[in-house]
MARDOVO-929485 format. One record per atom (N, C-alpha, C, CB): residue number from 1; atom name; y, z, x. Coordinates in steps of 0.001 Angstrom, whole numbers, plus 500000, padded with zeros to 6 digits. Glycine has a CB too. Example, Ala and Ser with C-alpha at 12.3 -4.5 7.8 and 13.67 -1.06 7.14 Angstrom:
// residues 2
{1; "N"; {494310; 507800; 513190}} {1; "CA"; {495500; 507800; 512300}} {1; "C"; {496700; 507800; 513200}} {1; "CB"; {495527; 509046; 511308}} {2; "N"; {497750; 507080; 512850}} {2; "CA"; {498940; 507140; 513670}} {2; "C"; {500030; 507870; 512900}} {2; "CB"; {499402; 505725; 514084}} 
// end
This chain:
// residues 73
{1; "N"; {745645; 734898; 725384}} {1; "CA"; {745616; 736327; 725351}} {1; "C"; {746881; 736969; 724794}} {1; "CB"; {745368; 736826; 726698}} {2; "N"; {747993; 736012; 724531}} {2; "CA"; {749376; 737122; 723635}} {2; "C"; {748560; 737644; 722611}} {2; "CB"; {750991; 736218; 722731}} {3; "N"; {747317; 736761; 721714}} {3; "CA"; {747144; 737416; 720440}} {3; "C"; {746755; 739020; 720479}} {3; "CB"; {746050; 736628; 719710}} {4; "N"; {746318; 739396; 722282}} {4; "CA"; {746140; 740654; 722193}} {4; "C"; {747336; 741856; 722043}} {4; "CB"; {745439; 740797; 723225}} {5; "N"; {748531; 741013; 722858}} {5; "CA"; {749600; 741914; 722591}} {5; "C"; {750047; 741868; 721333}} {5; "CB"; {750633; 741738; 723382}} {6; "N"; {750065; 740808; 721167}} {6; "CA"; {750597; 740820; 719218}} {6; "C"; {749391; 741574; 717946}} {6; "CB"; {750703; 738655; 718558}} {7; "N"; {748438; 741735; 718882}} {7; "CA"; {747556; 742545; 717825}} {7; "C"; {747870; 744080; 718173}} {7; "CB"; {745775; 742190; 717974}} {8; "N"; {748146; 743881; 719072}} {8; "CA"; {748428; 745770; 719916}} {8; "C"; {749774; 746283; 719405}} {8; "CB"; {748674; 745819; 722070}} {9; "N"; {750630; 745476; 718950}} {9; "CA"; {752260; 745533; 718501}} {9; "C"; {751844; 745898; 717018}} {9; "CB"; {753365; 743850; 718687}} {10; "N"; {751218; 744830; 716390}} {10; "CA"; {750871; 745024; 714996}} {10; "C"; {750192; 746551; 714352}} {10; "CB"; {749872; 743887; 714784}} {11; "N"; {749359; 746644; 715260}} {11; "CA"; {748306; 747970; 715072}} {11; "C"; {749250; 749365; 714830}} {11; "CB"; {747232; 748220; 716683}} {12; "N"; {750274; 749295; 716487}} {12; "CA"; {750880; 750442; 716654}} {12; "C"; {751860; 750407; 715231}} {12; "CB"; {751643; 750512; 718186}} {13; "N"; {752229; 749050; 714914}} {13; "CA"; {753483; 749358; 713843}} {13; "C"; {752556; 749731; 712112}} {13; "CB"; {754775; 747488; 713732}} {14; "N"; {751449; 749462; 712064}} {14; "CA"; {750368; 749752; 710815}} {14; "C"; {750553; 751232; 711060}} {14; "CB"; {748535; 749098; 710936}} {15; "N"; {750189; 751601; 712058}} {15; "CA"; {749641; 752766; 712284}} {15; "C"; {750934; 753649; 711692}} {15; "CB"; {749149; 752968; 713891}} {16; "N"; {752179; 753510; 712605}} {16; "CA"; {753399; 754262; 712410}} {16; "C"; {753640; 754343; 710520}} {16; "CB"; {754781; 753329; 713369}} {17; "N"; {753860; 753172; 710682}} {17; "CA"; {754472; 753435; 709027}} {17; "C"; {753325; 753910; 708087}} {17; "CB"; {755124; 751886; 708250}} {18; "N"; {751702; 753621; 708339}} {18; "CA"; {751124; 754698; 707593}} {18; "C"; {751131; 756016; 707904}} {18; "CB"; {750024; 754494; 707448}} {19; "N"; {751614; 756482; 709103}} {19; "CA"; {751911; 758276; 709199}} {19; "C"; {753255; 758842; 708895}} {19; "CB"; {751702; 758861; 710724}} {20; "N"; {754366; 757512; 708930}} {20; "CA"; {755239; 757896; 708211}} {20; "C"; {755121; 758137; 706474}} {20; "CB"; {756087; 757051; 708593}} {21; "N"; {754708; 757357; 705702}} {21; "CA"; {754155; 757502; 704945}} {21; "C"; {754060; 758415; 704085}} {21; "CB"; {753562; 757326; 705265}} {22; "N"; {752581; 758968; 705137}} {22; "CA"; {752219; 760226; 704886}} {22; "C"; {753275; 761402; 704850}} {22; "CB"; {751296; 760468; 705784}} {23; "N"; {754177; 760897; 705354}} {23; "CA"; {755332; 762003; 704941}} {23; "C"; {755276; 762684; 706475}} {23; "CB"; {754865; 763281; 703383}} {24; "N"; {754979; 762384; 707674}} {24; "CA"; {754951; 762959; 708889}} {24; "C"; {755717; 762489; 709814}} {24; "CB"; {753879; 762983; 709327}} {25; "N"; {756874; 762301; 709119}} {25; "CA"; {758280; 762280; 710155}} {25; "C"; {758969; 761275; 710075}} {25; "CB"; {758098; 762331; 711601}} {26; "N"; {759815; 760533; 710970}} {26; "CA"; {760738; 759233; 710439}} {26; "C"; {760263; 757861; 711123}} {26; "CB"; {762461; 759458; 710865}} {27; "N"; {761529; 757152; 711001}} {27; "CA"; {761157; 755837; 711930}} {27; "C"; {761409; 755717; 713362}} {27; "CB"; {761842; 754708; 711464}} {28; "N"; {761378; 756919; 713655}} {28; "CA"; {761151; 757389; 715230}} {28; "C"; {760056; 756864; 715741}} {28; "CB"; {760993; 758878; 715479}} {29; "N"; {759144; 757556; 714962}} {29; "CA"; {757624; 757597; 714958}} {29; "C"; {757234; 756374; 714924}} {29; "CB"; {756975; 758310; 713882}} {30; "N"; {757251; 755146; 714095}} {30; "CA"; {756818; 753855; 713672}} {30; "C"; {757262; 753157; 714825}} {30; "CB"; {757371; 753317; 712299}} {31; "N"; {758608; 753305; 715438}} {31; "CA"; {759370; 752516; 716473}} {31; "C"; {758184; 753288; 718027}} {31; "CB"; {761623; 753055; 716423}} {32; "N"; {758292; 754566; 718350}} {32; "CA"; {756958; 754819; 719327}} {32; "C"; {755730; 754458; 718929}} {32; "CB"; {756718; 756168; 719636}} {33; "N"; {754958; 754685; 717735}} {33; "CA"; {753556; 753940; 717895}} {33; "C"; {753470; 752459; 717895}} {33; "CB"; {752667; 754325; 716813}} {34; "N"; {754915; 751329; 717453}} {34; "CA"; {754852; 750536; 718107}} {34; "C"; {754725; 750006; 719477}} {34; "CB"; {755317; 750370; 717776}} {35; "N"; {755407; 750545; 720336}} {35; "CA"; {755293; 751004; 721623}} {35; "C"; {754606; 750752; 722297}} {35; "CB"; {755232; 751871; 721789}} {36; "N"; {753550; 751713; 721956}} {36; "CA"; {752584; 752287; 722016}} {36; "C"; {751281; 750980; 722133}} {36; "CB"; {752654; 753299; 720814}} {37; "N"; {751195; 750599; 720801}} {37; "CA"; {750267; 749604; 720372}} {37; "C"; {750469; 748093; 721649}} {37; "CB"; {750748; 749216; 718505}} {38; "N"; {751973; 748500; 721805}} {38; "CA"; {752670; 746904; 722686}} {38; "C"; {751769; 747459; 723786}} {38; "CB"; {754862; 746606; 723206}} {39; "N"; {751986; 748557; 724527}} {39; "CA"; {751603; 749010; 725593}} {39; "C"; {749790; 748561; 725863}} {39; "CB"; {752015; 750574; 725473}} {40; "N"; {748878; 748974; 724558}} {40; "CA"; {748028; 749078; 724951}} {40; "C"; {747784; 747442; 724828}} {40; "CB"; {747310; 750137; 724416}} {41; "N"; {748265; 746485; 723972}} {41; "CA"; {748386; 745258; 724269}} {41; "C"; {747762; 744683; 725052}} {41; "CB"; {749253; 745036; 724501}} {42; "N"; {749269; 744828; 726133}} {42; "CA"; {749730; 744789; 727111}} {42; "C"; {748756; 744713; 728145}} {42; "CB"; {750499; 745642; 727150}} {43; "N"; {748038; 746064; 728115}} {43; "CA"; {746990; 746671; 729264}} {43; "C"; {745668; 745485; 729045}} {43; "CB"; {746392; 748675; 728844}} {44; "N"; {745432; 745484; 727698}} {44; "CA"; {744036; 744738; 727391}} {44; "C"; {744495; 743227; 727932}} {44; "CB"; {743501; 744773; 725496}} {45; "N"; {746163; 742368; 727962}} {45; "CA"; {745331; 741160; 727986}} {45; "C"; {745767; 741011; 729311}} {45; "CB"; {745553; 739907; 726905}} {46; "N"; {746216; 742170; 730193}} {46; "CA"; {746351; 742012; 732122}} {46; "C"; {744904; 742371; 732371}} {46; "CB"; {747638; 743374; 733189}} {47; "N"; {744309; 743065; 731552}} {47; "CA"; {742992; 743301; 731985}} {47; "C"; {742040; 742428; 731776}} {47; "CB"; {742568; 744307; 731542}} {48; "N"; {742103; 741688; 731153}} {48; "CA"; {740892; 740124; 730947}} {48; "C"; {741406; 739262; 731786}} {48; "CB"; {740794; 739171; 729298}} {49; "N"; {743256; 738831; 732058}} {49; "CA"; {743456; 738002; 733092}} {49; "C"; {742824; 738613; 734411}} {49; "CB"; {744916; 737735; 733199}} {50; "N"; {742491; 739433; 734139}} {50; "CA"; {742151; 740164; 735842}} {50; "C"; {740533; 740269; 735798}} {50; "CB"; {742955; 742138; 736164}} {51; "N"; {740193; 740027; 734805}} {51; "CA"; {738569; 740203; 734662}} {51; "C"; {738071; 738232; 734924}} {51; "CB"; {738054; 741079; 732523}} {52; "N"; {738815; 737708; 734101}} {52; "CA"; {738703; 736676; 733852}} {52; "C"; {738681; 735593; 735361}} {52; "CB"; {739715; 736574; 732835}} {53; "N"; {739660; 736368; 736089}} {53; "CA"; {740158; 735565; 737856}} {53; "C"; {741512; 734830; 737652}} {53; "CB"; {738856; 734054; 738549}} {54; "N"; {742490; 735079; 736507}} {54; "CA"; {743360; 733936; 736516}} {54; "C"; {744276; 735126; 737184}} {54; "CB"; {743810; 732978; 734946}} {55; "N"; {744947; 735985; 737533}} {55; "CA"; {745442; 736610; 738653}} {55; "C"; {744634; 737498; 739438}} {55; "CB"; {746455; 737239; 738315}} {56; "N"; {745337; 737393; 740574}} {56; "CA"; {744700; 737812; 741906}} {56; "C"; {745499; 739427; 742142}} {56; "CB"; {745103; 736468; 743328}} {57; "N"; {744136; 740276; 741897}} {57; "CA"; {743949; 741606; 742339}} {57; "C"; {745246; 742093; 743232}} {57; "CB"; {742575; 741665; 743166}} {58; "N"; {745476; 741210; 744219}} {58; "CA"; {745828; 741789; 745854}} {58; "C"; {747532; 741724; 745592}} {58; "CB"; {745133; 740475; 747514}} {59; "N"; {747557; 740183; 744737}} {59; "CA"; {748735; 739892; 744247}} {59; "C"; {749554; 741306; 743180}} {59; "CB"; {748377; 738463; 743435}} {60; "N"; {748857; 741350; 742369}} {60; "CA"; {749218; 743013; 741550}} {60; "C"; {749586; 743921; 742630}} {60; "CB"; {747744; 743870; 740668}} {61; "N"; {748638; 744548; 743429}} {61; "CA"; {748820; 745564; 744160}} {61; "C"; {750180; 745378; 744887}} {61; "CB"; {747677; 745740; 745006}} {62; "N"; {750385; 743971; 745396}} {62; "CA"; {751863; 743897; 746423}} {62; "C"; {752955; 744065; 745550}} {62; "CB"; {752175; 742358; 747288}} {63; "N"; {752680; 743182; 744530}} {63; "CA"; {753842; 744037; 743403}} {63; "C"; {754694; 745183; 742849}} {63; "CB"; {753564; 744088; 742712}} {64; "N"; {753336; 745674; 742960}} {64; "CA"; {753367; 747425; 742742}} {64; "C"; {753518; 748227; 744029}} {64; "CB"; {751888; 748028; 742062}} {65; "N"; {753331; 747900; 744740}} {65; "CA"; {753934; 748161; 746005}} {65; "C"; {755517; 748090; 746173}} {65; "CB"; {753342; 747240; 746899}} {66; "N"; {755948; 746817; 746198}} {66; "CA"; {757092; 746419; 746220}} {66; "C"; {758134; 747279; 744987}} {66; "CB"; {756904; 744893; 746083}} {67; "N"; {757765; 747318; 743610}} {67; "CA"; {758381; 747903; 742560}} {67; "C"; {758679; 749865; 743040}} {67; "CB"; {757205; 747530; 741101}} {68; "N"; {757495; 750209; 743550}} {68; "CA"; {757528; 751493; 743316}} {68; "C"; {757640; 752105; 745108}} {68; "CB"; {756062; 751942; 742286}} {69; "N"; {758093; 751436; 746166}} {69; "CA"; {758394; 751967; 747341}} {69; "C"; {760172; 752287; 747812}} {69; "CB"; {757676; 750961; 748247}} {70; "N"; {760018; 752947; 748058}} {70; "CA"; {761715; 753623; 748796}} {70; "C"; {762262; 753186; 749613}} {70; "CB"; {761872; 754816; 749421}} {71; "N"; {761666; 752083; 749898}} {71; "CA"; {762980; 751098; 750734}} {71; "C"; {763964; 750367; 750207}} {71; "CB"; {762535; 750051; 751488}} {72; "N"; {764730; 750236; 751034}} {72; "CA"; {766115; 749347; 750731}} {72; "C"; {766371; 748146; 750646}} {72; "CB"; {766932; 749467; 751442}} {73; "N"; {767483; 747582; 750136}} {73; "CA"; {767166; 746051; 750558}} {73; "C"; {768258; 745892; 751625}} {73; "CB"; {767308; 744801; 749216}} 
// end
């Protein structure tokens, strides 16, 4: 499943430099719709490992738990 992030990296950076291109701004733009493309990647191949069963649901959630709660160590 990287080929999904590396297709999601690729896309966002096609995408950028054809709207740069077009003359619609700099390599700001190409460097965020890369990003972008990584991001949605990203999402697609946690989402087939998670469709698929090779990580565990409950396991994510404690993660995200752990990352985003206000306690201390």
């Amino acid at each position: 499943m990287p080929r999904l992030i590396f297709a999601g990296l690729i896309g966002g950076l096609i995408f950028g430099v054809v709207l740069v291109w077009q003359g619609a701004g700099a390599a700001g733009l190409v460097l965020l719709f890369t990003i972008i493309g990584l991001l949605v990647g990203l999402a697609l191949w946690l989402g087939w490992r998670l469709y698929t069963g090779e990580l565990d649901s409950e396991d994510i959630k404690a993660l995200i738990g752990i990352i985003f709660s206000n306690r201390t160590r």
